[in-house]
N, C-alpha and C positions, 0 to 999 in steps of 0.2 A: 500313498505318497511316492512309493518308488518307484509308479507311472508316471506321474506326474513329473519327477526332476528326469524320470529317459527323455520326456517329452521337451520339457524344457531344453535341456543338453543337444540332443536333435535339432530344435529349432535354431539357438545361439551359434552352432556350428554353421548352419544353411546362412547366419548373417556374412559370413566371410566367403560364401560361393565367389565364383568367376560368375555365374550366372547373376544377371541384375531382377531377371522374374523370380530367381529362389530365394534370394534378399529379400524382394518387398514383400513376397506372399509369407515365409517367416516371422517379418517383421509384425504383416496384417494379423497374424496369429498371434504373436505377442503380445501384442495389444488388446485383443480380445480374450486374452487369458488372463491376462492384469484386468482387466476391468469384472470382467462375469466373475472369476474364481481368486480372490482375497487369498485364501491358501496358498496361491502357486506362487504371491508375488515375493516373497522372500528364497523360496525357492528358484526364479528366474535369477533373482539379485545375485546370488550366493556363488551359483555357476559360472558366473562372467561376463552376464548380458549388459551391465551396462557402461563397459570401455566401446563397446558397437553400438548400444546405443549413440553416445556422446558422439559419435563418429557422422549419424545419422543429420546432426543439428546442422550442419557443414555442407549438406546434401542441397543442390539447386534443385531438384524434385520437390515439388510440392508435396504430393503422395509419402515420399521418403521421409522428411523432415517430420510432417503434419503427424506422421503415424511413431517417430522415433520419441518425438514431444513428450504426445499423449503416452505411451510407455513408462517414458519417465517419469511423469507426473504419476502416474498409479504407483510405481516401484515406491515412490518418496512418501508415501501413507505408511510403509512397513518399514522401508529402506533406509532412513534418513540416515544413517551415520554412514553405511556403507555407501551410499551418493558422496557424502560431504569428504570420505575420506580417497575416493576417486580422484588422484589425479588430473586437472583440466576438466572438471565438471562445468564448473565458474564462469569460464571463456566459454566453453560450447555454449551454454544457457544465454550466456552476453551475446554471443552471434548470434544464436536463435530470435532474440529480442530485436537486434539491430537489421538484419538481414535474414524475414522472414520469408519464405516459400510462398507460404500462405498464412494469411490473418491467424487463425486457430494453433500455429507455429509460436508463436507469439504469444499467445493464451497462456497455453500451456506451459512454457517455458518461464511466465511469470507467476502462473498457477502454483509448480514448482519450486520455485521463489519462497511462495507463501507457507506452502508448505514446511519446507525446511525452515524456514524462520520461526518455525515453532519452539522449536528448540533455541534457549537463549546463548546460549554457547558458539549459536553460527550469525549470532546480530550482527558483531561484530567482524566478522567473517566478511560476509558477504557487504554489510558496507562499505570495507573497505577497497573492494570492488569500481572506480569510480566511473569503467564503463556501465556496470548493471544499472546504476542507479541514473547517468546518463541516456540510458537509452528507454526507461522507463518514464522520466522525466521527456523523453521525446516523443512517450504514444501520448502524454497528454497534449502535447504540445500539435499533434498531429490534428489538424482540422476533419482528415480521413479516416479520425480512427473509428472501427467501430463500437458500439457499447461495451461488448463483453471483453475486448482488447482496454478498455478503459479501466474496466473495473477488475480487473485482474491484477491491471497495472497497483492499482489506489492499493490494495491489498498487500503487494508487495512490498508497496512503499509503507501502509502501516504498519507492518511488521519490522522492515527495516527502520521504522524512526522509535521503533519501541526502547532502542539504544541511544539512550539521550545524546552519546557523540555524535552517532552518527546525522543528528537534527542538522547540524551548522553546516554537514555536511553537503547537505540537500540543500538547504540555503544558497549557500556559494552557489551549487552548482544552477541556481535558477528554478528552484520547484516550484517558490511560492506565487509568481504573476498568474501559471498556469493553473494549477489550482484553485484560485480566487476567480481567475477568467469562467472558469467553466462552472461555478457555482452559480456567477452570474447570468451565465448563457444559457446551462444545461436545467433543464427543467424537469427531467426524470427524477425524481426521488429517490429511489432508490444510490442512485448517482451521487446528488447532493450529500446523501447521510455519510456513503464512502467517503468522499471529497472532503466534509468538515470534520469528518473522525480522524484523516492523515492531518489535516491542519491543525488540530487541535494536538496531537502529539509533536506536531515540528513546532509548534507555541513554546515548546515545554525548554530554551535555550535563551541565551542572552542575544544572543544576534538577532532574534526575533522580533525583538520591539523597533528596531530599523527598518527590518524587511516588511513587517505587516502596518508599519505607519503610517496613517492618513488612510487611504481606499482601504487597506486591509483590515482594519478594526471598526471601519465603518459599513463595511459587509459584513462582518459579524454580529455586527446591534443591530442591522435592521434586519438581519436572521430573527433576531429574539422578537420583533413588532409582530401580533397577530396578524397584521395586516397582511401579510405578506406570507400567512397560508402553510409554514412551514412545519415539517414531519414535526412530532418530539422528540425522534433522536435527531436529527437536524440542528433543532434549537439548544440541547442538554449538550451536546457538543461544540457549537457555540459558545454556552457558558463553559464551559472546559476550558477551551482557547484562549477566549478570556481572562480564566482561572490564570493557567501557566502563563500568560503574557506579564499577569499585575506582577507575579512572583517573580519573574526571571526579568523582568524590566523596570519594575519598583512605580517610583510617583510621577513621574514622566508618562506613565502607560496611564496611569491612574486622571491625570490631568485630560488625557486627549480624552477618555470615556468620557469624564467628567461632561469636557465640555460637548460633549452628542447632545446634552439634553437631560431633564430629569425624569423623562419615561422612560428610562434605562431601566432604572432604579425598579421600578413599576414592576418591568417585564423579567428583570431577573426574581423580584419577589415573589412572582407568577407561578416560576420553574419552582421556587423554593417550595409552593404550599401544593402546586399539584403536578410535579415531575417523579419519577423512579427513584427511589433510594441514593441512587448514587445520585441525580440527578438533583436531588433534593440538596445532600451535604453537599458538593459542588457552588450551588447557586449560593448557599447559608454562608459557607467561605469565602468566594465574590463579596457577595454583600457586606461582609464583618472588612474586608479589606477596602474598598472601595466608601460604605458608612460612616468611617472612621475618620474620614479624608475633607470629604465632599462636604459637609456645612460649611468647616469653616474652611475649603478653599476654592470653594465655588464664585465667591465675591473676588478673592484674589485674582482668580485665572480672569473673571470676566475684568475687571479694570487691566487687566494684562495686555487683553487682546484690542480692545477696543481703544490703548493706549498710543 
C-alpha cells in the first residue's frame, strides 16, 4: 500500500506541472490505475486527485477531458462521499455534460451521475441541480446522440427521478415528449426498457396525468399489445407507468385507459399470470384499480364521448 499512495502522490502532483505532456500522461495513468487496480482508487481520492480532476472537465482537449471523466467515474465506485462533498463537483460534471470534448466525456460524467445517485441522500442533491438534469434531458433530445451517450443519460435520470420531487421536476423541464419520442423511434431494446423504466418512475407524480395525456398513455397500452413484439421488461414497466399514473392521477387517468379499449384489460391480465414477481403484483394492482371502475363506467364514458 505504501507504493501505491507514493505512486498516487507522484502522479496527482505531475497534474499541476507547467508541463501539459506531464498532465495528460499522469492523468493517462490515473486512469489506468482506477480502472485495473480497485485498491488504489480510494487511495487516489484520499490524496487530493480529485479537485484536478474536476479541473479536467473544463479542459477543450478532448484527451483531457475524455481521460479526467473516466477518472472520476472509477473514483465514484469507492469515493462517493468524498466526490459529493468536493466543492464544485456538480458544475464540472454539468459542464462535462453540456459542453463535451468528446461523446465518451459525456458518458462518463453521466455515468458518474449514476453512480452517486446510489446513495439516496444525494437524489435530492443532485436534482436540484436544474442544469444536470437540463443537459441530460438534451442528450436525448439530441438527434446525434450516440447510444451509449443515451443510455447513460436514461440512467442518470432514473436515478434522479427515484426522488419523487424531483419527478415534476423533469416534467417542467420538458423530459417527457423526448422520452416517448424515442421509445417510438428507437427500436434497440435495450434502449426502450431504459427509456420506460425513467418513465415509469416520472409516472410516479401528479403533474403526470397532464404531461402523459392522450399520445403518452396511448404508447404505453400499445407497449402492453403482443403485437407489437415488446421485451418483458419493456412491458412490466409499462404497467408500472400505468400503475403510478392511476394512483397519482385518480379516475380521469382511469377513464382515458378505459376508453383504449377492453384488450387493455386482456394484456395487463397477461403480465399478471406470466410476468416476474414484481411484475405480477404490479399488473394484480392495475387490475384491482382500474376492475373496480370500468363495468360500470365504461357505458358512461362511451355516451360521454359520442355525446
Amino acid at each position: 500500500m505504501e507504493v501505491k499512495l507514493r505512486t498516487a502522490k507522484s502522479l496527482i502532483t505531475k497534474l499541476s506541472s507547467v508541463s501539459e505532456q506531464t498532465r495528460t500522461e499522469a492523468l493517462c495513468e490515473l486512469r489506468l490505475m482506477t480502472k485495473h487496480d480497485p485498491d488504489s482508487r480510494p487511495i487516489i481520492a484520499e490524496s487530493g486527485a480529485v479537485p484536478y480532476l474536476m479541473e479536467t472537465l473544463y479542459s477543450d482537449s478532448p484527451l483531457t477531458q475524455e481521460n479526467g471523466a473516466a477518472t472520476l467515474l472509477n473514483l465514484s465506485i469507492s469515493s462517493r462521499h468524498l466526490l459529493m462533498s468536493t466543492r464544485g463537483l456538480l458544475d464540472a460534471l454539468s459542464h462535462a455534460l453540456s459542453h463535451p470534448s468528446a461523446p465518451s466525456a459525456a458518458q462518463s460524467a453521466a455515468a458518474t451521475l449514476y453512480s452517486l445517485l446510489v446513495v439516496d441522500d444525494y437524489r435530492p442533491i443532485i436534482g436540484a441541480k436544474r442544469d444536470i438534469l437540463y443537459a441530460l434531458i438534451s442528450i436525448l433530445k439530441n438527434p446525434n446522440s450516440p447510444a451509449r451517450s443515451i443510455k447513460d443519460s436514461l440512467k442518470a435520470l432514473f436515478g434522479i427521478a427515484l426522488y419523487p420531487l424531483n419527478r415534476a421536476a423533469l416534467i417542467g423541464l420538458g423530459a417527457v415528449p423526448p422520452l416517448f419520442s424515442l421509445v417510438v423511434k428507437d427500436g434497440r431494446i435495450g434502449i426502450v426498457e431504459d427509456l420506460t423504466a425513467v418513465i415509469a418512475q416520472v409516472a410516479g407524480c401528479e403533474e403526470a396525468a397532464d404531461a402523459f395525456k392522450g399520445s403518452g398513455i396511448r404508447v404505453l397500452i400499445d407497449l402492453l399489445d403482443p403485437a407489437t413484439g415488446s421485451s418483458v421488461r419493456t412491458v412490466e414497466n409499462a404497467v408500472s407507468a400505468l400503475l403510478n399514473l392511476v394512483r397519482c392521477g385518480g379516475e380521469r387517468v382511469v377513464d382515458e385507459i378505459i376508453l383504449m379499449g377492453l384488450g387493455v384489460m386482456d394484456w395487463i391480465l397477461d403480465v399478471m399470470e406470466k410476468g416476474s414477481t414484481k411484475g405480477k403484483n404490479k399488473a394484480a394492482s392495475l387490475l384491482e384499480l382500474l376492475d373496480g371502475r370500468s363495468n360500470q363506467r365504461f357505458d358512461l364514458i362511451l355516451d360521454k364521448s359520442s355525446s
